[in-house]
C-alpha positions in Angstrom: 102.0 131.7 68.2 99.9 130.5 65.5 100.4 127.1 63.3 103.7 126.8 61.1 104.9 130.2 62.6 109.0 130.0 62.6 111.0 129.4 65.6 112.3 132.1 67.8 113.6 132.5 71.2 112.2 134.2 74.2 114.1 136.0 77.3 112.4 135.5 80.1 112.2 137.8 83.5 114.7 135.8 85.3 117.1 135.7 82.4 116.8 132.0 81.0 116.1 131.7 77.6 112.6 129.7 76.5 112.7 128.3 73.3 109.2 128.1 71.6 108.9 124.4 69.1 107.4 125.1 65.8 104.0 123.2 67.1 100.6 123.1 65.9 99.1 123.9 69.3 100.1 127.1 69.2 99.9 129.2 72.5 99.4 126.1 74.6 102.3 124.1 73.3 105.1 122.5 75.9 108.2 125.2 76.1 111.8 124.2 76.3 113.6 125.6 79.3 117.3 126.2 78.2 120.5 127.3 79.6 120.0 125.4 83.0 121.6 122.1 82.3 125.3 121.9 80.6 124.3 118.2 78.7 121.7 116.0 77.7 122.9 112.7 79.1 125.8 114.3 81.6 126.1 112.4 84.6 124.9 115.0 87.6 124.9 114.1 91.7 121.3 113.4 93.5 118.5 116.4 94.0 120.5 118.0 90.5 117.0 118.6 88.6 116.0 122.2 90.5 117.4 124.9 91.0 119.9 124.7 94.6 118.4 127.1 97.2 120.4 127.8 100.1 118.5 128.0 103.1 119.2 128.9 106.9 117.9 126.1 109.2 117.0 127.0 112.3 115.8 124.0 114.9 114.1 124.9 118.1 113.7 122.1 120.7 113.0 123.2 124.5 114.2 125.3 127.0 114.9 125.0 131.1 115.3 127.1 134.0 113.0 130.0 132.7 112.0 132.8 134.5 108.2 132.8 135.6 106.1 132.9 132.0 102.8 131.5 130.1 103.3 130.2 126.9 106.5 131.2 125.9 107.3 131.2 122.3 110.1 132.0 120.2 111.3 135.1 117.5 113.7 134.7 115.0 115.0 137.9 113.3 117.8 138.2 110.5 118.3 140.9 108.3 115.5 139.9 105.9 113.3 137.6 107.7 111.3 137.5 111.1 109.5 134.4 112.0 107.4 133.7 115.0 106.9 129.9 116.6 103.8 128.2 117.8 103.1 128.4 121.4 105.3 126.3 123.4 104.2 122.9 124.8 104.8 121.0 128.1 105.3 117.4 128.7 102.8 115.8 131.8 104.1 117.1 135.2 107.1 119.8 133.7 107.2 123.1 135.3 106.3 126.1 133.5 110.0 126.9 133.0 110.7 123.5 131.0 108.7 124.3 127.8 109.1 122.5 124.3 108.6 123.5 120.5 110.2 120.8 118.5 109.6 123.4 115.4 112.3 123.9 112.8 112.4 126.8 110.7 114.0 127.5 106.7 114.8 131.0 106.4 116.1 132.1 102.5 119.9 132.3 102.7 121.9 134.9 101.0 125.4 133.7 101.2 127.3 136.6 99.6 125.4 139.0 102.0 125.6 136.9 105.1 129.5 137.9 106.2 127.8 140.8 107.9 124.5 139.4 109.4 123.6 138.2 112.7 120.8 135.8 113.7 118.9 136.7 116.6 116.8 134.1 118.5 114.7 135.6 121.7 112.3 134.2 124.1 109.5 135.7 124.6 106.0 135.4 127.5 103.0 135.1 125.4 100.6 136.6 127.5 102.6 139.7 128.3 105.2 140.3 125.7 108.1 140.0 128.2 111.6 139.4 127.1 113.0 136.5 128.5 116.5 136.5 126.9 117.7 135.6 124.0 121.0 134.0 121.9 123.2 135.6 118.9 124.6 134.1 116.0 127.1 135.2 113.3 126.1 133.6 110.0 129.3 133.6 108.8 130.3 131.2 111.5 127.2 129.5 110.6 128.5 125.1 109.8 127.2 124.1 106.5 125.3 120.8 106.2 125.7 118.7 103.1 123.7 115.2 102.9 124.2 112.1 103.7 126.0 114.1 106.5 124.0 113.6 109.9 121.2 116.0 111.4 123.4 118.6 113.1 123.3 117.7 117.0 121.1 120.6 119.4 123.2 122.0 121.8 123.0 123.9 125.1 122.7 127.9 125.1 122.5 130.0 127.8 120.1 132.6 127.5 121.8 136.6 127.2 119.9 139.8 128.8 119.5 142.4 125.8 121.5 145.6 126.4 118.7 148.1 126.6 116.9 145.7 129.0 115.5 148.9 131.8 115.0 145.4 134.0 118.5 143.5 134.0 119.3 140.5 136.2 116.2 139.2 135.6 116.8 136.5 132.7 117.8 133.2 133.1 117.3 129.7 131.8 119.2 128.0 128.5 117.4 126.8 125.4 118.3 124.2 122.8 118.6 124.5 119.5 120.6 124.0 116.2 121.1 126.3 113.4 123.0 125.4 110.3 123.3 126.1 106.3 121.7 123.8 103.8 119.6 123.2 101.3 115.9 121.7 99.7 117.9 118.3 99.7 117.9 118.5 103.9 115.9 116.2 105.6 114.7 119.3 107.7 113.2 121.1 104.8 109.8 119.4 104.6 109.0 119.8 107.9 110.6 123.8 108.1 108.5 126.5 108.5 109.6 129.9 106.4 108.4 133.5 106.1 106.4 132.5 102.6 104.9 129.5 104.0 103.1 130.0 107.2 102.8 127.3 109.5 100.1 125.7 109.2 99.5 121.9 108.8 97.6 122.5 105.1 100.7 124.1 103.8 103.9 121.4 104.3 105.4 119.2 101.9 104.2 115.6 102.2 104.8 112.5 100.8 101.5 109.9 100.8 101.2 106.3 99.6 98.0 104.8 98.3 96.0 102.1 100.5 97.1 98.6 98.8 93.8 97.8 97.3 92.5 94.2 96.4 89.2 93.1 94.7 87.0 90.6 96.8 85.6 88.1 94.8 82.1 86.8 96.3 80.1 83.9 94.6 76.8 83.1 96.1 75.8 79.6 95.2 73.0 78.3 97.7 70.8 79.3 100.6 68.7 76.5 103.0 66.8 76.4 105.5 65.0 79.9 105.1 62.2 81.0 107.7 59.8 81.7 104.4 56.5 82.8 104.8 53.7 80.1 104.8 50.4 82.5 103.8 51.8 83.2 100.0 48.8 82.8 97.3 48.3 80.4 95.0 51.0 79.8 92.6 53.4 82.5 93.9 57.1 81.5 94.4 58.9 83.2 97.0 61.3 85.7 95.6 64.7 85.5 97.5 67.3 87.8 96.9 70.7 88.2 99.2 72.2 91.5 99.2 75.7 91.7 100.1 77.6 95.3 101.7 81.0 96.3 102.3 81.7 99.6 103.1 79.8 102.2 101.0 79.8 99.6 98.1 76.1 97.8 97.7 75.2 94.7 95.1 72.2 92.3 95.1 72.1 89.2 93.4 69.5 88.3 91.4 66.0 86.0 92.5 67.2 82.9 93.2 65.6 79.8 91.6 63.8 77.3 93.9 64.3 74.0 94.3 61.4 72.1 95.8 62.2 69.1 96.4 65.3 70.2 99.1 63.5 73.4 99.8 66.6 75.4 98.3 67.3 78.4 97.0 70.1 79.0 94.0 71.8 82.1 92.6 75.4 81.6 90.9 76.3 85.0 91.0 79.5 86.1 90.9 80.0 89.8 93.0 83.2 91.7 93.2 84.0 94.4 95.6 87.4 96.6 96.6 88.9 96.1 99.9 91.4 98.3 101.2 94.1 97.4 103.8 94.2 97.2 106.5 91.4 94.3 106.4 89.5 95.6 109.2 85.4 95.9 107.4 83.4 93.5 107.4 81.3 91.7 104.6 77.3 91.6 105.0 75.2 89.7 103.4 71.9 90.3 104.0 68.9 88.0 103.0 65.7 89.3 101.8 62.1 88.5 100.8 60.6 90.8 97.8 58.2 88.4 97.0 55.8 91.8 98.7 55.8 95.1 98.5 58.3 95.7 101.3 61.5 93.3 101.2 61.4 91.3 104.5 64.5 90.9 106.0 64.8 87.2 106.7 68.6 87.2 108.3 71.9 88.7 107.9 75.6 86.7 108.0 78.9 88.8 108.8 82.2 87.9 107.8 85.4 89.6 108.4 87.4 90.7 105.2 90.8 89.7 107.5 89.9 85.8 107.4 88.8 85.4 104.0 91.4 83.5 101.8 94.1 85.5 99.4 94.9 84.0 96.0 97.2 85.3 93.3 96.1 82.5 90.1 92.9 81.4 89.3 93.0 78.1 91.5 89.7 76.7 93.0 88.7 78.3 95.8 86.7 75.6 98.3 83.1 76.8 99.9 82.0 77.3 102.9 78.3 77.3 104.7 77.7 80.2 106.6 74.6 80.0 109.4 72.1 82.9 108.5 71.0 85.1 111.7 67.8 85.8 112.5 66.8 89.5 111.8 63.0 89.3 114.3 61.1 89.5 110.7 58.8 87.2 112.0 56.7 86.2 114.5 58.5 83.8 116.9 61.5 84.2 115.3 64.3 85.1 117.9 66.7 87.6 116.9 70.3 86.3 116.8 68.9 82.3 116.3 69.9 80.2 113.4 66.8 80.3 110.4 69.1 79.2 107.9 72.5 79.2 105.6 73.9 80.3 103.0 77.3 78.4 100.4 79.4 81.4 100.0 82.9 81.0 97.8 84.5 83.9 99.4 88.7 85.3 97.7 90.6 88.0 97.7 92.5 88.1 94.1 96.2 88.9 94.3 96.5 88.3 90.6 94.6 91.8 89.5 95.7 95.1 89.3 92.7 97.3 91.3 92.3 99.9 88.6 92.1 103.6 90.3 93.2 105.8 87.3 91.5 105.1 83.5 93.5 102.4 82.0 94.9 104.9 79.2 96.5 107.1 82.2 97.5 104.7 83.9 100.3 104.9 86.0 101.0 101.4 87.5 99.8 97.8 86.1 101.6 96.2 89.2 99.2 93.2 90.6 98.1 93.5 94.1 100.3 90.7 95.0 104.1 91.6 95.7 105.1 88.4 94.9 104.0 88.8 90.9 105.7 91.9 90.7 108.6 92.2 88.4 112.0 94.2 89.2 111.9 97.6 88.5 113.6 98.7 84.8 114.4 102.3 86.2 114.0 105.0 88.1 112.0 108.2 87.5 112.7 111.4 88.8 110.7 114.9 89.1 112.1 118.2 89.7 109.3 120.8 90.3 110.6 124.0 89.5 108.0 126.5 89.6 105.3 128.2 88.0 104.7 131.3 86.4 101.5 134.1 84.9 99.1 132.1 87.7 95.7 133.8 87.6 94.1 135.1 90.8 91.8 132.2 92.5 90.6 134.6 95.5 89.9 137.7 96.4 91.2 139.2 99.6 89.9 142.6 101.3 90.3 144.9 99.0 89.3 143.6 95.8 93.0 142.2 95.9 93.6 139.3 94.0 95.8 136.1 94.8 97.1 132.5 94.5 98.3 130.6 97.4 99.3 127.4 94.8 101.2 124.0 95.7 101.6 121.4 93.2 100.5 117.5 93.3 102.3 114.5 91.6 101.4 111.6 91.0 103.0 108.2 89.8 102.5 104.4 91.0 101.3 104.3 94.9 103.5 107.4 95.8 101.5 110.8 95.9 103.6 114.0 96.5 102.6 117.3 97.4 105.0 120.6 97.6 104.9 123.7 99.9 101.8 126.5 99.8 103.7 129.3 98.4 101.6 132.1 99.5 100.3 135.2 98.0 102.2 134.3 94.5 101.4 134.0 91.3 105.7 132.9 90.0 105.7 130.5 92.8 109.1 128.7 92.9 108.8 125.3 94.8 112.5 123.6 93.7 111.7 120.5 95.0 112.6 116.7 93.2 111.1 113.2 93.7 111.5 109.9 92.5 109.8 106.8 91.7 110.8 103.2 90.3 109.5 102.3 87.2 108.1 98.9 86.5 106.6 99.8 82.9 107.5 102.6 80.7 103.6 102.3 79.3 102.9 104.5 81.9 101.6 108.6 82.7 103.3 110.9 85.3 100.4 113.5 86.6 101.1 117.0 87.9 98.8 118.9 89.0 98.8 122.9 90.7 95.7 123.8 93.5 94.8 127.0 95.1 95.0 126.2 98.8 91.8 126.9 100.6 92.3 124.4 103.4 94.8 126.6 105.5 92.3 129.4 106.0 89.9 126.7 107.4 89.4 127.2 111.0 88.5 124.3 113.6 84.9 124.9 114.5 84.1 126.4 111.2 83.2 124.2 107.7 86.0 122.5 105.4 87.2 124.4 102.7 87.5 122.8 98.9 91.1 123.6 97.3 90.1 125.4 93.9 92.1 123.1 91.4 93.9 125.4 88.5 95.1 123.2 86.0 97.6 119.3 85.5 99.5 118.1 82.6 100.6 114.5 81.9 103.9 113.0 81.0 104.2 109.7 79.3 107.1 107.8 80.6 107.3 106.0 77.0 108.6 109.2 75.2 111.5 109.7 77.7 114.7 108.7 76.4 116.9 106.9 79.3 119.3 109.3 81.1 118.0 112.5 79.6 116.9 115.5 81.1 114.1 117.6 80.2 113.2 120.6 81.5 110.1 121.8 80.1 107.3 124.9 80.6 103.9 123.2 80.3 100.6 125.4 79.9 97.8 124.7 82.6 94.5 124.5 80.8 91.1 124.6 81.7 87.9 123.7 79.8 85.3 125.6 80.9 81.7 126.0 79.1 82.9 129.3 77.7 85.8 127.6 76.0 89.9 126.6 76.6 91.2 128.8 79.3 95.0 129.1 80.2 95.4 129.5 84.2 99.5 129.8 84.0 102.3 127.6 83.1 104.5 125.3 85.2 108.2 124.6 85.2 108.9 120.8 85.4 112.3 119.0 85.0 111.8 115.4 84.2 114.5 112.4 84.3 114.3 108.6 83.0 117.0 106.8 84.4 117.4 103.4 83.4 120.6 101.4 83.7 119.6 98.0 81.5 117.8 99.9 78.3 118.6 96.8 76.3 117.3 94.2 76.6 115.0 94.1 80.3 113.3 97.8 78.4 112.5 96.6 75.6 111.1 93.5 76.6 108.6 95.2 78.4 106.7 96.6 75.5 106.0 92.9 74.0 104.4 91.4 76.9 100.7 92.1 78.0 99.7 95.4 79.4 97.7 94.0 82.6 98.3 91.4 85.1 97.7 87.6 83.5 94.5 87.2 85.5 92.8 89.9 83.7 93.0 87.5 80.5 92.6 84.6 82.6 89.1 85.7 84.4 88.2 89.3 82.6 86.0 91.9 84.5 83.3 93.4 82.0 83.6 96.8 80.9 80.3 98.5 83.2 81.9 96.1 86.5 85.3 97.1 86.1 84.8 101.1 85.7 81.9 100.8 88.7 85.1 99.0 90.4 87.1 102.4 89.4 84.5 104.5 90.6 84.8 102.6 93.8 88.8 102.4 94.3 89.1 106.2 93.7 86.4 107.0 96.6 88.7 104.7 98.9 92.0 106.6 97.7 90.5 109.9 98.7 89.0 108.5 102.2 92.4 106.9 102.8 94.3 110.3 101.8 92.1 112.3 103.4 93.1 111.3 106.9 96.7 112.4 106.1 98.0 114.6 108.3 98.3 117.5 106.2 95.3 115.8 104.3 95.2 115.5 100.4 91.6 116.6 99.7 89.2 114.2 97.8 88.8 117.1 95.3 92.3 116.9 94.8 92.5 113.1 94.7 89.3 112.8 92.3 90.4 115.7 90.1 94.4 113.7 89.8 92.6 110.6 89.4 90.2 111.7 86.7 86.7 110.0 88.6 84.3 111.6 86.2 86.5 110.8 83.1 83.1 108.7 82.0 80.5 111.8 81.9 79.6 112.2 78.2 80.0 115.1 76.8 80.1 116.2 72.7 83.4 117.4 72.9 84.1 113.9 73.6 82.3 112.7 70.9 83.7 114.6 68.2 87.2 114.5 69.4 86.7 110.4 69.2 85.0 110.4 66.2 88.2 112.0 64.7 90.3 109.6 65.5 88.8 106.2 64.3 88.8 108.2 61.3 92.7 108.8 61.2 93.0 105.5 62.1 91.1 104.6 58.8 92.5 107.1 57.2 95.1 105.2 55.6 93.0 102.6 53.9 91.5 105.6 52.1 94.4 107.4 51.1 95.7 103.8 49.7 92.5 103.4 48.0 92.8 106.8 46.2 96.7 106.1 45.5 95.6 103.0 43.7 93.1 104.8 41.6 95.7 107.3 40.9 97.6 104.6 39.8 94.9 102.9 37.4 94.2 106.1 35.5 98.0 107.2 34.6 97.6 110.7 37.0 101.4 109.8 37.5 102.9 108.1 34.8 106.2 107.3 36.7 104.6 106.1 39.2 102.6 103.7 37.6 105.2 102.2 35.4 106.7 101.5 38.8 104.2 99.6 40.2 103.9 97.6 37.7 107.1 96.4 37.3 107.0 95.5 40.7 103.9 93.9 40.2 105.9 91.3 37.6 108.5 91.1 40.3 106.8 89.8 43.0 104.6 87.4 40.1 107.6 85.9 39.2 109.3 85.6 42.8 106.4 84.9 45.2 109.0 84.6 47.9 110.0 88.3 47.9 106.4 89.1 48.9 106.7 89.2 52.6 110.2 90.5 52.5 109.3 93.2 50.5 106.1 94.3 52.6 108.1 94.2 56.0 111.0 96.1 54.1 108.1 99.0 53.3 107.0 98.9 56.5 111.0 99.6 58.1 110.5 102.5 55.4 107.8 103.9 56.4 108.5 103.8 60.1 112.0 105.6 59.4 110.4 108.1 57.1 108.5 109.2 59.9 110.9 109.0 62.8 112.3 112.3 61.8 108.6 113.4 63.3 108.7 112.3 66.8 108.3 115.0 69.5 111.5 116.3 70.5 109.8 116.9 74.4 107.1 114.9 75.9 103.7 116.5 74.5 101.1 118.4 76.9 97.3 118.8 76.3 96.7 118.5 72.6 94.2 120.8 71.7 93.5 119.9 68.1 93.2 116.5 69.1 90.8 117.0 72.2 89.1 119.4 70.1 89.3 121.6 73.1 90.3 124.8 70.7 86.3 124.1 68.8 84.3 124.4 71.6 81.2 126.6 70.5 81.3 130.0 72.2 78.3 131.3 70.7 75.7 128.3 71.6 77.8 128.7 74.7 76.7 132.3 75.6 73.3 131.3 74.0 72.9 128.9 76.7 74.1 130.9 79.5 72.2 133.8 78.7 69.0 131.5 78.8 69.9 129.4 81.5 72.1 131.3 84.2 72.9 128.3 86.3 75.0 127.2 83.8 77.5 129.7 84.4 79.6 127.3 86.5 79.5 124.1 85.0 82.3 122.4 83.0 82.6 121.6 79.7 83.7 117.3 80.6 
């Protein structure tokens, strides 16, 4: 759809109707999702944002009194679905007829069809494919679970010999299980395994939290005592330098200046790090000699990051000596003996908020310490629909392409990841989230993956989930106790130009109780935590500290069980957001010039006005000009009662639906395809690297 092009409506496959805003992006402008919700601001029950699916729960716990088997496992066969379980497990010292699964299974539900289908659970040997009994259900006599209501309670079954069984007499035992009808809102369903989503550990629905990160203020003020080498040259001052680690992160302070007469080194320098909970690293601080051409190690000190003092204001923070330890560097120096120490002003500062995300996509400004935060002004929930037109991201044997997609959100602390949906390229996920909202000036992040990670075996090496596309939703243009449901376009910017990889389905929902006044209020107070006005970072420290805090998210997620891949985590987090690129250029170029755009357009107004282009007009302003000469005082009413004009006047432009990707403005649509092909004809290892 091209620029200014009227509005019309669209059917889609599954019958809803999409209606297309008259945009100027286009193709890859946000689509309204109609004919799902009755009203805008209706009042609807929990887990109302997706679409209910009915699902047939299936919980298998253990079994007893088996006949003789070896890893048994379990079948599950209904009229449309057959599901397998993992081999079974045995506690320490259980016979081999005791086994466990503790494995619960979602099978798509059907309830008009279900009056004449029968579940069938069977036990099975896994060496030998023997039959050893199995239990029958009528669905229609199937209970229904609605939360809150309690998990259903396992009962007791006794296993039944099938009745074309050559061998009968020989089954025995009972199993436990459930089975009951619900839906996504069961507490069951993240953990279920159905026929679409194999069971692996790479393809469940999780919910993560973020490491509580805090920056560690270091200030090195004065070293003594140093074992310094006597045989320096004439008129050569020692050059002392301490270098202090934690973690991956490395800084060195500068040379320190001597003092002769105490035999003293000082420095002054202020170092911050991130530290992540738990407080379990250590800080090192390691002193060197570079008055050579290889740094002597003169002595280290270690402290641990759990005893250092917390502050959450910019109160003085006393000193302490710290004895250096002997490194061996030289001769007749013991390692592990005192040669010196160092004044070290060592804090952990509550007051900051540990940036992870670029400040303009930020989704929390919360300070570290929970007792500055503020009470939450709402609540924000997230119904993942689906997506749809997903392009192929692998190639299976055949020259068959496919998707196995799952779709990552982000807001705050809280990271949440949906089911694999396997072998799709309309996945439909239908599952909802929320998060409290402490500031409205803040961006929701969605983002859709090709899961690689579930076809990683053990002993082989760790796949990289291909990332497809993410769109951003400011919680700023939501109005309170709305719901949108919105089609968003997945882009990609590649060197070859703007790419579409599909669209997802998102229903969004700001629900805040107090809009007036706690809301409002918000928007007039400072954007970051007071220290940051109170003690600012620099703009180079502060985005190295970024850099920093989004490698410890990724570790920290990472060893989430399913993980969150650090590609995932970098890519939602935006960690190469600083490359340079001309795209970037341009596109910022563009808009200091719309932002002095209006001082131009009043400067050619009022030369409009001083040649009589507009007669009216000029007559006009002139008799206002005698106005406000003869009244002074109406000057400032009458510029603030212009300004109330101007900001109505263009109120009737707001975005009806929170904006996606704006290509015009990101100058994403002008990339140049030509140079482009230019340079990948020349250069072919080009051919896979982004356009940042």
């Amino acid at each position: 759809m091209q620029a200014g092009q009227a509005r019309r409506v669209v059917v889609s496959g599954t019958g809803e109707r999409v209606k297309v805003l008259k945009r100027t992006n286009g193709e890859y402008a946000p689509k309204i999702i109609t004919g799902r919700f009755t009203g805008e601001s209706e009042r609807m029950p929990a887990y109302d944002l997706v679409e209910p699916m009915q699902y047939l729960f299936i919980r298998i716990v253990k079994a007893r009194g088996l006949s003789h088997n070896e890893s048994p496992c379990v079948n599950i066969r209904t009229s449309n679905h057959s599901v397998r379980s993992k081999p079974a497990t045995y506690r320490p010292g259980d016979p081999s007829s005791s086994p466990e699964w503790h494995q619960v299974f979602a099978l798509g539900h059907n309830k008009p069809d279900s009056g004449a289908s029968t579940l069938e659970i069977s036990v099975w040997n896994g060496q030998s494919e023997q039959f050893l009994g199995g239990v029958c259900f009528d669905l229609s006599d199937v209970p229904v679970r609605d939360p809150p209501d309690s998990p259903l309670a396992p009962q007791w079954y006794r296993l039944e010999d099938a009745v074309d069984n050559p061998h009968p007499g020989r089954i025995s035992g009972e199993i436990q299980l459930s089975v009951w009808i619900g839906t996504q809102a069961d507490d069951a369903f993240p953990e279920s395994c159905s026929p679409d989503t194999p069971y692996v550990a790479y393809t469940r629905s999780k919910v993560y939290q973020s490491p509580k990160l805090w920056y560690l203020r270091v200030k090195v003020i004065e070293a003594q005592d140093l074992h310094i080498a006597s045989n320096l040259p004439p008129l050569t001052a020692p050059d002392i330098s301490i270098k202090a680690q934690l973690g991956f992160q490395s800084v060195r302070t500068r040379r320190g200046c001597m003092n002769s007469h105490i035999s003293s080194f000082f420095f002054n320098d202020d170092l911050v790090f991130v530290a992540g909970e738990p407080l379990e690293d250590q800080l090192i601080f390691l002193v060197e000699d570079r008055t050579g051409k290889d740094p002597v190690h003169l002595g280290h000190v270690v402290v641990n990051v759990g005893s250092i003092e917390q502050r959450i204001d910019d109160h003085q923070v006393s000193s302490k000596w710290y004895n250096v330890e002997c490194d061996g560097g030289f001769d007749g120096c013991v390692r592990g003996s005192y040669c010196g120490r160092i004044n070290l002003r060592l804090c952990l500062e509550g007051g900051y908020h540990v940036l992870d995300e670029a400040a303009h996509l930020c989704s929390d400004f919360r300070p570290t310490a929970k007792q500055l935060w503020k009470p939450p002004i709402g609540i924000l929930e997230l119904g993942i629909l689906g997506a749809r037109g997903l392009l192929p991201m692998k190639t299976k044997v055949g020259g068959k392409g496919s998707t196995d997609a799952y779709c990552v959100a982000k807001y705050g602390k809280k990271w949440v990841r949906t089911k694999t949906i396997t072998e799709s390229f309309d996945p439909r996920w239908n599952e909802q989230y929320t998060w409290q909202v402490y500031d409205p000036c803040t961006v929701l992040t969605i983002g859709v993956f090709d899961n690689w990670r579930m076809f990683t075996e053990p002993s082989s090496e760790e796949r990289h989930d291909s990332r497809i596309g993410k769109v951003r939703i400011r919680v700023s243009t939501l109005e309170s106790n709305r719901v949108y449901t919105n089609s968003y376009p997945l882009l990609a910017l590649y060197r070859s130009g703007l790419k579409k990889m599909g669209e997802i389905e998102v229903a969004v929902r700001f629900a805040s109780p107090s809009l007036l006044p706690d809301t409002c209020a918000i928007y007039g107070q400072p954007l970051l935590p007071r220290m940051h006005y109170l003690r600012p970072l620099g703009v180079a420290q502060q985005e190295a500290l970024r850099g920093a805090a989004s490698k410890m998210v990724a570790a920290w997620l990472a060893r989430s069980e399913p993980p969150l891949g650090p590609e995932v985590v970098r890519y939602m987090l935006d960690a190469d957001s600083h490359s340079w690129s001309m795209r970037k250029s341009k596109a910022n170029w563009l808009r200091i010039v719309a932002v002095l755009a209006w001082a131009v357009g009043l400067a050619k107004w009022l030369d409009d006005i001083r040649r009589w282009k507009n007669p009216v007009t000029t007559v006009l302003v002139h008799v206002l000009y005698l106005v406000l000469v003869w009244y002074p005082d109406l000057v400032v009413p009458t510029g603030f009662l212009y300004v109330c004009l101007i900001g109505v006047w263009y109120y009737r432009f707001r975005p009806k639906i929170p904006a996606g990707m704006d290509t015009r403005i990101s100058q994403a649509e002008t990339v140049d395809l030509r140079r482009t092909r230019r340079g990948v004809r020349s250069n072919p290892k080009f051919k896979t690297t982004r356009n940042r």
